[in-house]
N, C-alpha and C positions, 0 to 999 in steps of 0.2 A: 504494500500500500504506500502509496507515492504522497509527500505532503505539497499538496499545491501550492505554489510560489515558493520553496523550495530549491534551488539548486546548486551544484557542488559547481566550483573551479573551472571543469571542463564546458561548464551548459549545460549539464544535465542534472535532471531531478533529482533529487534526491532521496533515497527511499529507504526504509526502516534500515533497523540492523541486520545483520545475517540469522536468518531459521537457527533454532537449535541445535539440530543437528550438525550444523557448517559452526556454528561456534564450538562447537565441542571439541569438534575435530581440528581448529584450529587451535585450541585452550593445550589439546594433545599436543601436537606441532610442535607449538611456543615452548610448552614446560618441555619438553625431551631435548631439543636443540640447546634449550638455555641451561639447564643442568649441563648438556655436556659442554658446551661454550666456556661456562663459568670453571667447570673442572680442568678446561685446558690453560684454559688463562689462567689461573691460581698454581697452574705447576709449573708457569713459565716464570710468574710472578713472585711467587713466596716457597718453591719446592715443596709444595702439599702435592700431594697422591703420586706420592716416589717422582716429582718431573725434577728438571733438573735446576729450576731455579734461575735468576736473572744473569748470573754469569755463565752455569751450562748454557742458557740458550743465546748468551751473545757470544760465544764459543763457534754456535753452529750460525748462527748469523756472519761473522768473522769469516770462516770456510767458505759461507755462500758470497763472498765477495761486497756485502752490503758494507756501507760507510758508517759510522759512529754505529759499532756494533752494541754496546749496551743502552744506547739510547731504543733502538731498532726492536730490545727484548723488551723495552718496556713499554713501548708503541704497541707490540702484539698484543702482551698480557694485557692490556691494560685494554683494548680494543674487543679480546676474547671474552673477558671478564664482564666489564660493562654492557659490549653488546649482547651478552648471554644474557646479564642481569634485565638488561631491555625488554628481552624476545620473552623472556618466563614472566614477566610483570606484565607485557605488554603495555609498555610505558614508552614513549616516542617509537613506535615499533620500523619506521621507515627509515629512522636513521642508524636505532639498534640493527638493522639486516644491514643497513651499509656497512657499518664496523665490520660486523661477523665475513658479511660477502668479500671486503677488500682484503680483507686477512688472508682468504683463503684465495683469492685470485694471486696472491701473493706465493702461496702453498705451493698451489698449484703451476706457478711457470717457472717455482724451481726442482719441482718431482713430475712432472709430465713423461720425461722419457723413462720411467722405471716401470712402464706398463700400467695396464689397467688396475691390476686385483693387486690385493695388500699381500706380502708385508711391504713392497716399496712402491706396490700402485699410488692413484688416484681416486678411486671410487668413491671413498668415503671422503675426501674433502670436497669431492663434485657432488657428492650427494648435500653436506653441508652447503656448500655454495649456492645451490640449484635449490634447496629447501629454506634459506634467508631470502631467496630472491623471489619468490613463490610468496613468503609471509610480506613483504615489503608491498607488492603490487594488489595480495589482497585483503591485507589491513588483520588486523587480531581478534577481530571477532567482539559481540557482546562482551566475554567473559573476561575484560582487559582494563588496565588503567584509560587507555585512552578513551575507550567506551564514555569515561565520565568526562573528558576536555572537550571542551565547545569546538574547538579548530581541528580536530583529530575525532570527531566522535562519528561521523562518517568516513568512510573508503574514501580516499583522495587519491585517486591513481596518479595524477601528477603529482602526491607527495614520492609515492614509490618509485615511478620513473625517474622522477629527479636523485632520487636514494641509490639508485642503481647506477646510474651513471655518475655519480659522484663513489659512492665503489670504485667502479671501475677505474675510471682517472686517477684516482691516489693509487688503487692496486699497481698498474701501469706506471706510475712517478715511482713509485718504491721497486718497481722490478728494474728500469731503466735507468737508475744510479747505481745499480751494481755493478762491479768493478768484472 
């Protein structure tokens, strides 16, 4: 049901929240990705859950040729972390997908050629990647912080679009200052 004289950003109406069932399943989404987000970002960030902590992973940033290697570990963690914390709050959810999305377009162009399947594929952070970018474009559902912000309490696909291309670009500046 459409509220007349109603409309979002693009010109178009503007219409309830998502069914129950679509929020559910996005409530699902949000909390699995941001659990794991948060858990990755905390082992880059603080060495919880055996990771290696801010100097193992400016160690491995250092090897990948990126420049201010401990600055670079706390960029991540701190990207992973927050835009995890985002995604499970659903609290600015288009910019929390941009974090998560950049990080992993980042992941991603420097393990590309170790195949698809794990232990040194991709799948799993294309899957991460592919599933920020999926929450970004269609919003977090009733069951979310944003739900209650006036500027965010509808789908704004140009927030998304905008969220994913701003992704992209930093992912892209951070692969192309590598040495």
């Amino acid at each position: 049901m459409a509220f007349p004289g109603r409309t979002n950003v693009l010109g178009d109406r503007a219409g309830p929240l998502p069914a129950t069932g679509i929020s559910l399943g996005l409530l699902l989404l949000r909390l699995m990705l941001g659990i794991i987000m948060v858990g990755h970002g905390t082992q880059k960030l603080f060495g919880w859950f055996d990771g290696p902590g801010i100097d193992g992973v400016a160690k491995g940033f250092a090897a990948l040729g990126y420049p201010a290697p401990k600055a670079m570990a706390v960029i991540a963690g701190l990207s992973e972390t927050l835009g995890g914390l985002g995604l499970a709050l659903g609290l600015l959810t288009p910019l929390a997908a941009a974090a998560v999305l950049g990080t992993m377009v980042n992941a991603l162009g420097v393990t590309w050629d170790g195949g698809f399947f794990l232990p040194k594929g991709v799948e799993f952070t294309l899957l991460v990647a592919l599933s920020a970018t999926a929450l970004a474009l269609t919003g977090p559902g009733r069951y979310s912080v944003d739900a209650h912000l006036p500027v965010l309490r509808e789908n704004r696909l140009v927030y998304g679009v905008g969220a994913i291309a701003l992704a992209l670009v930093a992912g892209a500046v951070f692969l192309l200052i590598r040495d």
